[in-house]
PyMOL commands that place a pseudoatom at each C-alpha (Angstrom):
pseudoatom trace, name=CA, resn=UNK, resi=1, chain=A, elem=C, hetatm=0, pos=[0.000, 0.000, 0.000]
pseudoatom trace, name=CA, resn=UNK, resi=2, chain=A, elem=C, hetatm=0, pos=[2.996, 2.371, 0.781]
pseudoatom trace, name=CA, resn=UNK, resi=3, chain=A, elem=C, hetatm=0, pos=[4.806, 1.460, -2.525]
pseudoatom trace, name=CA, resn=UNK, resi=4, chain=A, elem=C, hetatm=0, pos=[1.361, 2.286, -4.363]
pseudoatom trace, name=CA, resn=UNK, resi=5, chain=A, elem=C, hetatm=0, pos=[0.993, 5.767, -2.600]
pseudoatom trace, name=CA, resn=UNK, resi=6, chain=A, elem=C, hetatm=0, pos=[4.574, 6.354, -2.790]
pseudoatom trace, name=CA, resn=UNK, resi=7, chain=A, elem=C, hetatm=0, pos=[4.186, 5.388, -7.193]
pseudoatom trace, name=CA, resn=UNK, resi=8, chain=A, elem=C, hetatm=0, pos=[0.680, 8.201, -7.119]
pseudoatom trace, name=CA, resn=UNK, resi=9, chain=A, elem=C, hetatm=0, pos=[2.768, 10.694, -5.451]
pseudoatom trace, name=CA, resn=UNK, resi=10, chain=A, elem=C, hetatm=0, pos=[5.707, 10.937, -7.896]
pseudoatom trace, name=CA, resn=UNK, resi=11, chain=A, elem=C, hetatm=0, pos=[3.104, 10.662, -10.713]
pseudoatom trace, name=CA, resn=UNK, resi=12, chain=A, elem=C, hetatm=0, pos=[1.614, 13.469, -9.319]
pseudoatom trace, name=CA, resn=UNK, resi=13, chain=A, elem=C, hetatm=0, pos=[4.595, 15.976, -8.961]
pseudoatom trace, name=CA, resn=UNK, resi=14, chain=A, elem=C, hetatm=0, pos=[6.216, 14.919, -12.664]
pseudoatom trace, name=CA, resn=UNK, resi=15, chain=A, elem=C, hetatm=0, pos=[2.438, 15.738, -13.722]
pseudoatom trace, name=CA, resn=UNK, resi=16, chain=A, elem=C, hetatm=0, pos=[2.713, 18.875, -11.928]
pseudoatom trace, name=CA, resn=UNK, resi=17, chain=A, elem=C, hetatm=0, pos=[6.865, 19.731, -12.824]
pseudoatom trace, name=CA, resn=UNK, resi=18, chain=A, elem=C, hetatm=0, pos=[5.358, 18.824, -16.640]
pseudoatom trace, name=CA, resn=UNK, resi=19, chain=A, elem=C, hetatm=0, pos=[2.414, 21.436, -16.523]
pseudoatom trace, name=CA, resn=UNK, resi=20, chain=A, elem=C, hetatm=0, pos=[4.849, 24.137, -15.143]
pseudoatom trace, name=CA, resn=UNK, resi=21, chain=A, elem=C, hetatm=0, pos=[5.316, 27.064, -16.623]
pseudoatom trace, name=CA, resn=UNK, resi=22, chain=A, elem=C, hetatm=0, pos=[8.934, 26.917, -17.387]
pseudoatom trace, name=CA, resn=UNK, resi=23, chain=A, elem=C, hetatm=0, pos=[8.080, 23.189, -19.060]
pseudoatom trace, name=CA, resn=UNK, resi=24, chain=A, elem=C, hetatm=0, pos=[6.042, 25.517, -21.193]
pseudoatom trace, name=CA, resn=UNK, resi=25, chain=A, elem=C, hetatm=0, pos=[8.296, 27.605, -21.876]
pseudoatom trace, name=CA, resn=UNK, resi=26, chain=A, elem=C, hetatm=0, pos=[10.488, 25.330, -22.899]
pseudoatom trace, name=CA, resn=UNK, resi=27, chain=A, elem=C, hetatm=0, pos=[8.518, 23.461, -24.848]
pseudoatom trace, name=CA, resn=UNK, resi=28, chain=A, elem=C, hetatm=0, pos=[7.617, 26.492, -26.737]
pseudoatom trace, name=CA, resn=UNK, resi=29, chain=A, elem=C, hetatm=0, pos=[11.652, 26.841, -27.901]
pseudoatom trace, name=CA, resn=UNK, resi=30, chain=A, elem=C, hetatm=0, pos=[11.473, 24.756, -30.428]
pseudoatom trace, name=CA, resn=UNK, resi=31, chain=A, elem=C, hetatm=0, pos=[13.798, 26.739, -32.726]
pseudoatom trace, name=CA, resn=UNK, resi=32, chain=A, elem=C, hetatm=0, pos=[17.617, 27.578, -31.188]
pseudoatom trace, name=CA, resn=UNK, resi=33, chain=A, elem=C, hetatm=0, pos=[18.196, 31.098, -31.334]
pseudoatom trace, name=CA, resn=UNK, resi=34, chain=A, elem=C, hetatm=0, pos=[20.523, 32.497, -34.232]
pseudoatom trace, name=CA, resn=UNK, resi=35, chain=A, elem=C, hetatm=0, pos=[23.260, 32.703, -31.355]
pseudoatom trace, name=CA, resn=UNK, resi=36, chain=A, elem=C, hetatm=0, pos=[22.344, 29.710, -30.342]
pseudoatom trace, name=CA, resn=UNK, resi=37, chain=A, elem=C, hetatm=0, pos=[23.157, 28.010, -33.557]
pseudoatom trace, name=CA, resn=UNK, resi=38, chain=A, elem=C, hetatm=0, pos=[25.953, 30.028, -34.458]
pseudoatom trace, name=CA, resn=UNK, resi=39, chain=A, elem=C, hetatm=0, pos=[27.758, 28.722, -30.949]
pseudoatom trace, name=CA, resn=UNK, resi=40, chain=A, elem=C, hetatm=0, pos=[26.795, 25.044, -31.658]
pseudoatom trace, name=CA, resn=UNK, resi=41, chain=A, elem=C, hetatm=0, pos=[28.226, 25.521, -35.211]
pseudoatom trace, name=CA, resn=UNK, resi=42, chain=A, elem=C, hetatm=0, pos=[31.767, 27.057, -33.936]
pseudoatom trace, name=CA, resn=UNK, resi=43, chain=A, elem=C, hetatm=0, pos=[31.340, 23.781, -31.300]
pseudoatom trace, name=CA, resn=UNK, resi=44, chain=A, elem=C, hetatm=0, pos=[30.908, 21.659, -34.302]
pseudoatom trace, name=CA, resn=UNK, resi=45, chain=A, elem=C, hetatm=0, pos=[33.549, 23.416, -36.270]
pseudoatom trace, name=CA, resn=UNK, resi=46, chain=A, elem=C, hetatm=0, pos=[36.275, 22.999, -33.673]
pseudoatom trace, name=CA, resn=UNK, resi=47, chain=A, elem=C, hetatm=0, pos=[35.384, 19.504, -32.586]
pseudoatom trace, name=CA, resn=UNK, resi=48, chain=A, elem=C, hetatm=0, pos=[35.164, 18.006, -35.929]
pseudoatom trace, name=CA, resn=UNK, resi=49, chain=A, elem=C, hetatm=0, pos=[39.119, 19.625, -36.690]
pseudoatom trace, name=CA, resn=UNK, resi=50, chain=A, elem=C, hetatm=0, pos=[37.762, 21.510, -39.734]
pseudoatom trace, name=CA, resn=UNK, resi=51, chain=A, elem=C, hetatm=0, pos=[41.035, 24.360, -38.690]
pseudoatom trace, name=CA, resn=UNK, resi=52, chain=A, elem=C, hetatm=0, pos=[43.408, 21.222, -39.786]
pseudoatom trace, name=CA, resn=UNK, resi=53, chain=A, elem=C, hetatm=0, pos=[42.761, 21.406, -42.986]
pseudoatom trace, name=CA, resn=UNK, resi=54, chain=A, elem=C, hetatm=0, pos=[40.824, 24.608, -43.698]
pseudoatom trace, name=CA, resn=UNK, resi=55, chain=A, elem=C, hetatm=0, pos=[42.988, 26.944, -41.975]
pseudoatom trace, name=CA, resn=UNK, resi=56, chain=A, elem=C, hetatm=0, pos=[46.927, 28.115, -43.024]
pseudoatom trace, name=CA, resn=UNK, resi=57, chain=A, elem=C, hetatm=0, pos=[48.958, 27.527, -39.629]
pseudoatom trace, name=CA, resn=UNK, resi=58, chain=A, elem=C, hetatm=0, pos=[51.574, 29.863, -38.197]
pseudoatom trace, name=CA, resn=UNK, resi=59, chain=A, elem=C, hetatm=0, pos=[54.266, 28.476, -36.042]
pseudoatom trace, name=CA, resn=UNK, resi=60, chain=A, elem=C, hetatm=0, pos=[54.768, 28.941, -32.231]
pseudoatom trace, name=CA, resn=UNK, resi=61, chain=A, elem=C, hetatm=0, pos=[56.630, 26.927, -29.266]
pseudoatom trace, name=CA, resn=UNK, resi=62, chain=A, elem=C, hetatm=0, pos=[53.167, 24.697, -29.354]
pseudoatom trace, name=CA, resn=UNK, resi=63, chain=A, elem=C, hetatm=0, pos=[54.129, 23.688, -32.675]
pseudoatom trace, name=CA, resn=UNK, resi=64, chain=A, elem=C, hetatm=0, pos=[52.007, 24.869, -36.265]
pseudoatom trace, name=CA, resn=UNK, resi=65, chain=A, elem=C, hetatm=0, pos=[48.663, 26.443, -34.752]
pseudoatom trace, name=CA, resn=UNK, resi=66, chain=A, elem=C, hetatm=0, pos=[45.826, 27.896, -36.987]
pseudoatom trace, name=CA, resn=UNK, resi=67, chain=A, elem=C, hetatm=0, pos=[46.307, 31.235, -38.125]
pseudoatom trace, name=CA, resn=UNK, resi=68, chain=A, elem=C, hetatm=0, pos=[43.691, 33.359, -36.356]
pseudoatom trace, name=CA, resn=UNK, resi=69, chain=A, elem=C, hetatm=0, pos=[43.936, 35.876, -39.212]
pseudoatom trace, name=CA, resn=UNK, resi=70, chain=A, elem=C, hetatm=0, pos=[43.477, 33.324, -41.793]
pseudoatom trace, name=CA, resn=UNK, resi=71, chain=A, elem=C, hetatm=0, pos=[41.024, 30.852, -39.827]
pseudoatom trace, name=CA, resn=UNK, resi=72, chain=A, elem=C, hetatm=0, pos=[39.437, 28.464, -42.275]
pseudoatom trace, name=CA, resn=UNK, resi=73, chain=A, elem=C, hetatm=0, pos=[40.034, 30.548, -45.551]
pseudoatom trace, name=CA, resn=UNK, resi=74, chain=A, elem=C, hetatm=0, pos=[41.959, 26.832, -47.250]
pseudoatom trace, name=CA, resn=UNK, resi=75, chain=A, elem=C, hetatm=0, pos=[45.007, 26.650, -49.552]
pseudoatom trace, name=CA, resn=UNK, resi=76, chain=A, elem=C, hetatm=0, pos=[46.904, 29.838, -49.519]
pseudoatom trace, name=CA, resn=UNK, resi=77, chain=A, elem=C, hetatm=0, pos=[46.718, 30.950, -53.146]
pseudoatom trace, name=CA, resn=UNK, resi=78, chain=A, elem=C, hetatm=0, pos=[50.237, 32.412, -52.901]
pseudoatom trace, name=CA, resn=UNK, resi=79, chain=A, elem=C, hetatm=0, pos=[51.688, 28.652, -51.482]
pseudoatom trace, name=CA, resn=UNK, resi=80, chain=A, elem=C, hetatm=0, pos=[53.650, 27.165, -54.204]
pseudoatom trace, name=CA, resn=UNK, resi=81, chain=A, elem=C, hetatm=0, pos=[54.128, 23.009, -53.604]
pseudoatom trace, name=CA, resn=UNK, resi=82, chain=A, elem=C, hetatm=0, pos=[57.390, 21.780, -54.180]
pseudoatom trace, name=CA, resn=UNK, resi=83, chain=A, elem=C, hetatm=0, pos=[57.889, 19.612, -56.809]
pseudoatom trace, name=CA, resn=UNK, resi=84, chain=A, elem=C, hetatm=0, pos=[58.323, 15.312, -55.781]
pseudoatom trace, name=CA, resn=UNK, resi=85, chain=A, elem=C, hetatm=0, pos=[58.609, 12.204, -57.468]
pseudoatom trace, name=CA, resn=UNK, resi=86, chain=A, elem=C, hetatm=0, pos=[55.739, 10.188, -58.085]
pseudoatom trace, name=CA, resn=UNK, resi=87, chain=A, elem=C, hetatm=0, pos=[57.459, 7.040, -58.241]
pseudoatom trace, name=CA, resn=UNK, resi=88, chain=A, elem=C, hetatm=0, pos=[59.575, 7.955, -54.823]
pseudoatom trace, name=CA, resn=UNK, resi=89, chain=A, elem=C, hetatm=0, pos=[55.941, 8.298, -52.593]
pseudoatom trace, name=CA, resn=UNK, resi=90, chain=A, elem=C, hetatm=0, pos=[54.492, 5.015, -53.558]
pseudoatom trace, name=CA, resn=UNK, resi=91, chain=A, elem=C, hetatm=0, pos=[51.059, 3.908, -52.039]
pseudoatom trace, name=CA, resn=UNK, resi=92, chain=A, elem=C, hetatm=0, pos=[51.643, 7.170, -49.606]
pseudoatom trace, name=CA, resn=UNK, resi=93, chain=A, elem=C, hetatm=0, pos=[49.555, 10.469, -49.417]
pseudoatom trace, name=CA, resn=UNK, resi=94, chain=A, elem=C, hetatm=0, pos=[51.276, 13.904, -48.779]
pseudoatom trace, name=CA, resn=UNK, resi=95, chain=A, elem=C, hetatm=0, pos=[50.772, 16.862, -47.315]
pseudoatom trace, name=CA, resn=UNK, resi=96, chain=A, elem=C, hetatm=0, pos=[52.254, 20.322, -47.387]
pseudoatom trace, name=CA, resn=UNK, resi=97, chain=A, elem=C, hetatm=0, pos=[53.065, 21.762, -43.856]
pseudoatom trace, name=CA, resn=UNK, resi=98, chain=A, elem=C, hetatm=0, pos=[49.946, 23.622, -43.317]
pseudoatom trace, name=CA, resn=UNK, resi=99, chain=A, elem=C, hetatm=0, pos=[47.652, 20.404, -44.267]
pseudoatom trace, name=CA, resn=UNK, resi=100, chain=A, elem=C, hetatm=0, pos=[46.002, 22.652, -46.749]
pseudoatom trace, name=CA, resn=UNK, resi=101, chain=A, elem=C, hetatm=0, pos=[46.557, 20.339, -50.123]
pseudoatom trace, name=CA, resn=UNK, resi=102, chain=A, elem=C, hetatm=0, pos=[46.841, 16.733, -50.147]
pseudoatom trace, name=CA, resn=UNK, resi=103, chain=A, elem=C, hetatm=0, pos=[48.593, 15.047, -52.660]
pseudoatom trace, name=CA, resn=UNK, resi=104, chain=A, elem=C, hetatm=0, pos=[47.345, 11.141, -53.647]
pseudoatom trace, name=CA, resn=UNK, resi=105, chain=A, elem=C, hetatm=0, pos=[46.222, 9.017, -56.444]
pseudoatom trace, name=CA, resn=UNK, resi=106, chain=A, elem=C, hetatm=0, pos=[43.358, 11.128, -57.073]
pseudoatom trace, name=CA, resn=UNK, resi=107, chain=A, elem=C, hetatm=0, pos=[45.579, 13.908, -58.194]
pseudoatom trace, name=CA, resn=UNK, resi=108, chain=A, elem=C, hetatm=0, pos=[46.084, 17.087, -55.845]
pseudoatom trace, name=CA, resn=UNK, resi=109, chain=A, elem=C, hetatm=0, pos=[43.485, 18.711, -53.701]
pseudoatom trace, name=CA, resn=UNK, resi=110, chain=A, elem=C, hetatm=0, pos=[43.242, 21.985, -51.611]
pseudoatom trace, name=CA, resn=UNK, resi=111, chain=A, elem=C, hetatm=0, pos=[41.256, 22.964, -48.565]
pseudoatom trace, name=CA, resn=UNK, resi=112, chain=A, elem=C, hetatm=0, pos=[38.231, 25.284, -49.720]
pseudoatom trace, name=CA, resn=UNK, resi=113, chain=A, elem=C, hetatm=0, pos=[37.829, 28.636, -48.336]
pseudoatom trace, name=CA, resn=UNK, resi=114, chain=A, elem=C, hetatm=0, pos=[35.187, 28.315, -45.635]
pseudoatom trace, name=CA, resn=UNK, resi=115, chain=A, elem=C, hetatm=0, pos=[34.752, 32.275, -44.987]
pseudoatom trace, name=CA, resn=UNK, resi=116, chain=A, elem=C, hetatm=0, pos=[31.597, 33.828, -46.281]
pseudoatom trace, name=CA, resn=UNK, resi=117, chain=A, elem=C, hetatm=0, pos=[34.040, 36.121, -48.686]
pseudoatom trace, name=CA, resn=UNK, resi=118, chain=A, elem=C, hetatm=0, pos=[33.013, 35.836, -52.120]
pseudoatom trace, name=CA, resn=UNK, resi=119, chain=A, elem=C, hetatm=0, pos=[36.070, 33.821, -52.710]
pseudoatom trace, name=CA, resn=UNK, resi=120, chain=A, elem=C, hetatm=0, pos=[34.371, 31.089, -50.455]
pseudoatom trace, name=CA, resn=UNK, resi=121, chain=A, elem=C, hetatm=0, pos=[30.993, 30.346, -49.574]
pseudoatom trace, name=CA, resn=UNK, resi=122, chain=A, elem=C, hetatm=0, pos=[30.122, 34.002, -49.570]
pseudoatom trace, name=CA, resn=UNK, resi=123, chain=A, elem=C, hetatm=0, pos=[27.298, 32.994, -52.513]
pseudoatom trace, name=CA, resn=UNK, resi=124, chain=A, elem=C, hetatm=0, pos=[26.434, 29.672, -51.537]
pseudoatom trace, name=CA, resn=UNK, resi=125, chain=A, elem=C, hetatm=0, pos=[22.960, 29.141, -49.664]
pseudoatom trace, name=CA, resn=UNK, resi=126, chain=A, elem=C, hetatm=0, pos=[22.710, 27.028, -46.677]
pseudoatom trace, name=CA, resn=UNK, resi=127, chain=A, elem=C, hetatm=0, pos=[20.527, 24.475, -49.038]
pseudoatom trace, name=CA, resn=UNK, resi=128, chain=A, elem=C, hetatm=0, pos=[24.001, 24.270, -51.520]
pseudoatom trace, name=CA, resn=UNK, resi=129, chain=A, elem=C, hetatm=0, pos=[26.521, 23.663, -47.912]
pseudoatom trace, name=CA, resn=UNK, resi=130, chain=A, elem=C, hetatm=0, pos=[24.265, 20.709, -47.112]
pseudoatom trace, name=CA, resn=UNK, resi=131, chain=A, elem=C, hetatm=0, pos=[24.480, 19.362, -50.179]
pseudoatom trace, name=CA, resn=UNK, resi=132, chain=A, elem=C, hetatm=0, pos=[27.948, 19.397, -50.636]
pseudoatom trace, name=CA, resn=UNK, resi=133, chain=A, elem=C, hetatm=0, pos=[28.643, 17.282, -47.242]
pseudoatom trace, name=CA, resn=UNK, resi=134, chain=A, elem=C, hetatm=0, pos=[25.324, 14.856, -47.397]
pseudoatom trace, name=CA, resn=UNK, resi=135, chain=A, elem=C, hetatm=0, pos=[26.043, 14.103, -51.286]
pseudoatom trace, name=CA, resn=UNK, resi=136, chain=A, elem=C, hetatm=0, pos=[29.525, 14.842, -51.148]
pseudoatom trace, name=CA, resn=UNK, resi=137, chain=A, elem=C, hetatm=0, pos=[29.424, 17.244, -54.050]
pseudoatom trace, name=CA, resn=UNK, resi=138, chain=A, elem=C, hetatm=0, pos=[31.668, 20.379, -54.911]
pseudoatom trace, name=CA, resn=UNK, resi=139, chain=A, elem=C, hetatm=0, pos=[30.264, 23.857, -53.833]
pseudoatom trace, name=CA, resn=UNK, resi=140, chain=A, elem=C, hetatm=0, pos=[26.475, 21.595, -53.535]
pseudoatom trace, name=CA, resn=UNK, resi=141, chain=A, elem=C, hetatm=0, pos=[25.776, 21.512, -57.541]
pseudoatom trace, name=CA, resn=UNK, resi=142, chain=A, elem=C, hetatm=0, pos=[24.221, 19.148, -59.034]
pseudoatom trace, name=CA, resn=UNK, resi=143, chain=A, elem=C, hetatm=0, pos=[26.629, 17.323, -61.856]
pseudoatom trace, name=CA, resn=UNK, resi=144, chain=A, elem=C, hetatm=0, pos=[29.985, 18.482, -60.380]
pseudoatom trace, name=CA, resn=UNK, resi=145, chain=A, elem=C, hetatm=0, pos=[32.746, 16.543, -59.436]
pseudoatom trace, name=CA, resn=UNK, resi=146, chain=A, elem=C, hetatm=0, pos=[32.961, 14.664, -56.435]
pseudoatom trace, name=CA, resn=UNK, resi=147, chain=A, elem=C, hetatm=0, pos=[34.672, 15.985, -52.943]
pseudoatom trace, name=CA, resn=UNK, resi=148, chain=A, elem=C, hetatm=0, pos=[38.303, 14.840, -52.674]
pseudoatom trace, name=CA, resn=UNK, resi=149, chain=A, elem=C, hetatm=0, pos=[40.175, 13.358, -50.271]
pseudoatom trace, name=CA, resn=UNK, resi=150, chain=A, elem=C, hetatm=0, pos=[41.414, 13.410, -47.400]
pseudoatom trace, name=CA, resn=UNK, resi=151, chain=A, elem=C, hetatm=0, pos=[37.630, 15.780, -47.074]
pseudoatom trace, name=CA, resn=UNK, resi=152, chain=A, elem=C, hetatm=0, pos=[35.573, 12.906, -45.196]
pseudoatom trace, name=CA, resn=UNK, resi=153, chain=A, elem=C, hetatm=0, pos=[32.494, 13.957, -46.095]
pseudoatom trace, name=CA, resn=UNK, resi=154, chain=A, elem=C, hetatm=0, pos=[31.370, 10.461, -45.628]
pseudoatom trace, name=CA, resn=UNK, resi=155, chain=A, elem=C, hetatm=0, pos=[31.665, 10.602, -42.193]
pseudoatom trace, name=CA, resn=UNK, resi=156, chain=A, elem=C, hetatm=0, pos=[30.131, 14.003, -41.675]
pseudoatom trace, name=CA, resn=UNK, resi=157, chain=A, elem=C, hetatm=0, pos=[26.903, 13.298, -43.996]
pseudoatom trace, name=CA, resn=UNK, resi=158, chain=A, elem=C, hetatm=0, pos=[25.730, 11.336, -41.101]
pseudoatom trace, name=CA, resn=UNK, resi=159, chain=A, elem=C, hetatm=0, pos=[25.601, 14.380, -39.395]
pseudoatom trace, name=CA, resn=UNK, resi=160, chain=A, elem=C, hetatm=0, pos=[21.853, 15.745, -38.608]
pseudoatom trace, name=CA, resn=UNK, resi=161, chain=A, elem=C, hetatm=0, pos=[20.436, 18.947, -41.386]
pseudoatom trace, name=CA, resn=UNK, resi=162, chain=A, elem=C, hetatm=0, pos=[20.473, 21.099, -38.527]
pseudoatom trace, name=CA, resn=UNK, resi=163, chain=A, elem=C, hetatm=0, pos=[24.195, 20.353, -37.409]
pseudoatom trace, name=CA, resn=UNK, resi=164, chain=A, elem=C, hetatm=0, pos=[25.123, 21.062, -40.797]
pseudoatom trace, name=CA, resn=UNK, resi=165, chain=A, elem=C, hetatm=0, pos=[22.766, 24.286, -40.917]
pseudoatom trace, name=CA, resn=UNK, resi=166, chain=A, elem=C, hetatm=0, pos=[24.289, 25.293, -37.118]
pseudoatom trace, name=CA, resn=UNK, resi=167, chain=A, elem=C, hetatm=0, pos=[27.973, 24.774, -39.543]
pseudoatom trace, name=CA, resn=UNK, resi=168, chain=A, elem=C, hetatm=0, pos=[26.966, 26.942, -41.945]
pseudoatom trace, name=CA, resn=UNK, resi=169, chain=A, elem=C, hetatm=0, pos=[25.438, 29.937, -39.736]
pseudoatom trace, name=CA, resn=UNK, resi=170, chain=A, elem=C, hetatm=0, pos=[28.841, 29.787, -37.556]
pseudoatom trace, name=CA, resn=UNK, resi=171, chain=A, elem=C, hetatm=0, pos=[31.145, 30.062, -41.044]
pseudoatom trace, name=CA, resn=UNK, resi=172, chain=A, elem=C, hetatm=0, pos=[28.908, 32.969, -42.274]
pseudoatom trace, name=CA, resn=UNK, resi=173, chain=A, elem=C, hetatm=0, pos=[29.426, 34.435, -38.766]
pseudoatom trace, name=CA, resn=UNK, resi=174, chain=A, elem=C, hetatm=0, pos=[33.040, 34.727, -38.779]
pseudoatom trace, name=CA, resn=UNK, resi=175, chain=A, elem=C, hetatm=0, pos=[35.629, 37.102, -40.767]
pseudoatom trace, name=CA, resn=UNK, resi=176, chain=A, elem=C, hetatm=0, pos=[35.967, 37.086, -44.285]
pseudoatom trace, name=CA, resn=UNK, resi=177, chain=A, elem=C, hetatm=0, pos=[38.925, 36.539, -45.875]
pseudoatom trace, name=CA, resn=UNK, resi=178, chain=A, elem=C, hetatm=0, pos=[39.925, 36.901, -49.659]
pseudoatom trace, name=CA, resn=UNK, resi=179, chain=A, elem=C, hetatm=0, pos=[41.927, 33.971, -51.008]
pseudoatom trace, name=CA, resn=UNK, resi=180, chain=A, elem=C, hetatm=0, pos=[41.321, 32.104, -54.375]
pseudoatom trace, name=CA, resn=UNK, resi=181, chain=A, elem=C, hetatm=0, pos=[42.055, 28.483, -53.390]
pseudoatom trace, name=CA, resn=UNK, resi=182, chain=A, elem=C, hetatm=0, pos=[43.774, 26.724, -56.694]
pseudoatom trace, name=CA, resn=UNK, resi=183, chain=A, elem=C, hetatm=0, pos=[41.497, 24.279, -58.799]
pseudoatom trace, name=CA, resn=UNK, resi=184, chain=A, elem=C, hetatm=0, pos=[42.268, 20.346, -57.845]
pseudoatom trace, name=CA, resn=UNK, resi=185, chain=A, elem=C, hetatm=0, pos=[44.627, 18.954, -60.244]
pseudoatom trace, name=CA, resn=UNK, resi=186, chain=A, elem=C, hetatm=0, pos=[42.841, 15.697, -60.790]
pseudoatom trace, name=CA, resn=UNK, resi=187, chain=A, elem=C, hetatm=0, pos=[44.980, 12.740, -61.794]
pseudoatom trace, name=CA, resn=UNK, resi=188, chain=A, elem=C, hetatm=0, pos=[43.707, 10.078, -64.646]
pseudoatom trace, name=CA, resn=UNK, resi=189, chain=A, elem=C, hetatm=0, pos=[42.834, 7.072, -62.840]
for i in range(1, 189): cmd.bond("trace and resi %d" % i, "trace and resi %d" % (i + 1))
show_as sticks, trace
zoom trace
């Protein structure tokens, strides 16, 4: 008898904690605020390492550190790579020292500018951002060529629409910055 009285009374006060007004309130925020989802997208951002690639680094007693005037604007456009030998890398991938172009079978990449300058995603809408990480396709367009390595977009399509929308808010949130990032040099296999 205890037990059941015991069982009525907690019923009773989640009924009442359920019906209270903050519940109501809360219920009522449905939608994150536009800070709201601007801080979960700078969470997401730094969490998911997009600085490694996206950003140039500068050096300091740490060791290479994103360049906080440069954060996630890609491949320098004034970065020259060295040249190599195909045949001396093998089955290996390289980098350059800023982790801003990959070199592979597929040819040679470079981070993309993530900065809302027009020389990034300045003119791409939120529907085109989703896109390009749930189908993996360059700038979001239909019939263009596929995201290249080491990008794993595969992972991140997994990610929820409004993740990827919070993404997007936080990288048209943050400083411009001008820099053409070279075309991929795609390889012929």
């Amino acid at each position: 008898m205890k037990k059941t009285i015991f069982a009525f009374v907690v019923l009773g006060i989640m009924a009442i904690a359920c019906n209270s007004p903050k519940q109501k309130e809360l219920a009522k925020a449905d939608l994150p605020s536009a800070a709201d989802r601007i801080e979960r997208g700078e969470f997401l951002v730094a969490t998911l390492g997009c600085n490694d690639c996206h950003s140039p680094k500068v050096m300091t007693p740490r060791g290479p550190v994103p360049d906080p005037n440069r954060l996630l604007s890609g491949h320098d456009s004034n970065e020259t790579l060295p040249e190599y030998d195909p045949q001396s890398v093998g089955g290996y991938v390289l980098f350059n020292m800023n982790g801003t172009a990959a070199i592979g079978p597929w040819g040679t990449s470079f981070a993309g500018n993530l900065t809302p300058d027009a020389t990034g995603i300045g003119f791409w809408s939120e529907e085109q951002f989703v896109k390009s990480i749930k189908e993996g396709k360059y700038k979001g367009l239909d019939n263009s060529r596929p995201l290249l390595p080491p990008m794993p977009w595969e992972g991140y399509s997994k990610l929820p629409d409004e993740d990827l929308k919070a993404i997007y808010a936080y990288l048209k949130s943050i400083k411009p910055v001008k820099n053409i990032v070279p075309q991929a040099i795609l390889s012929g296999i």
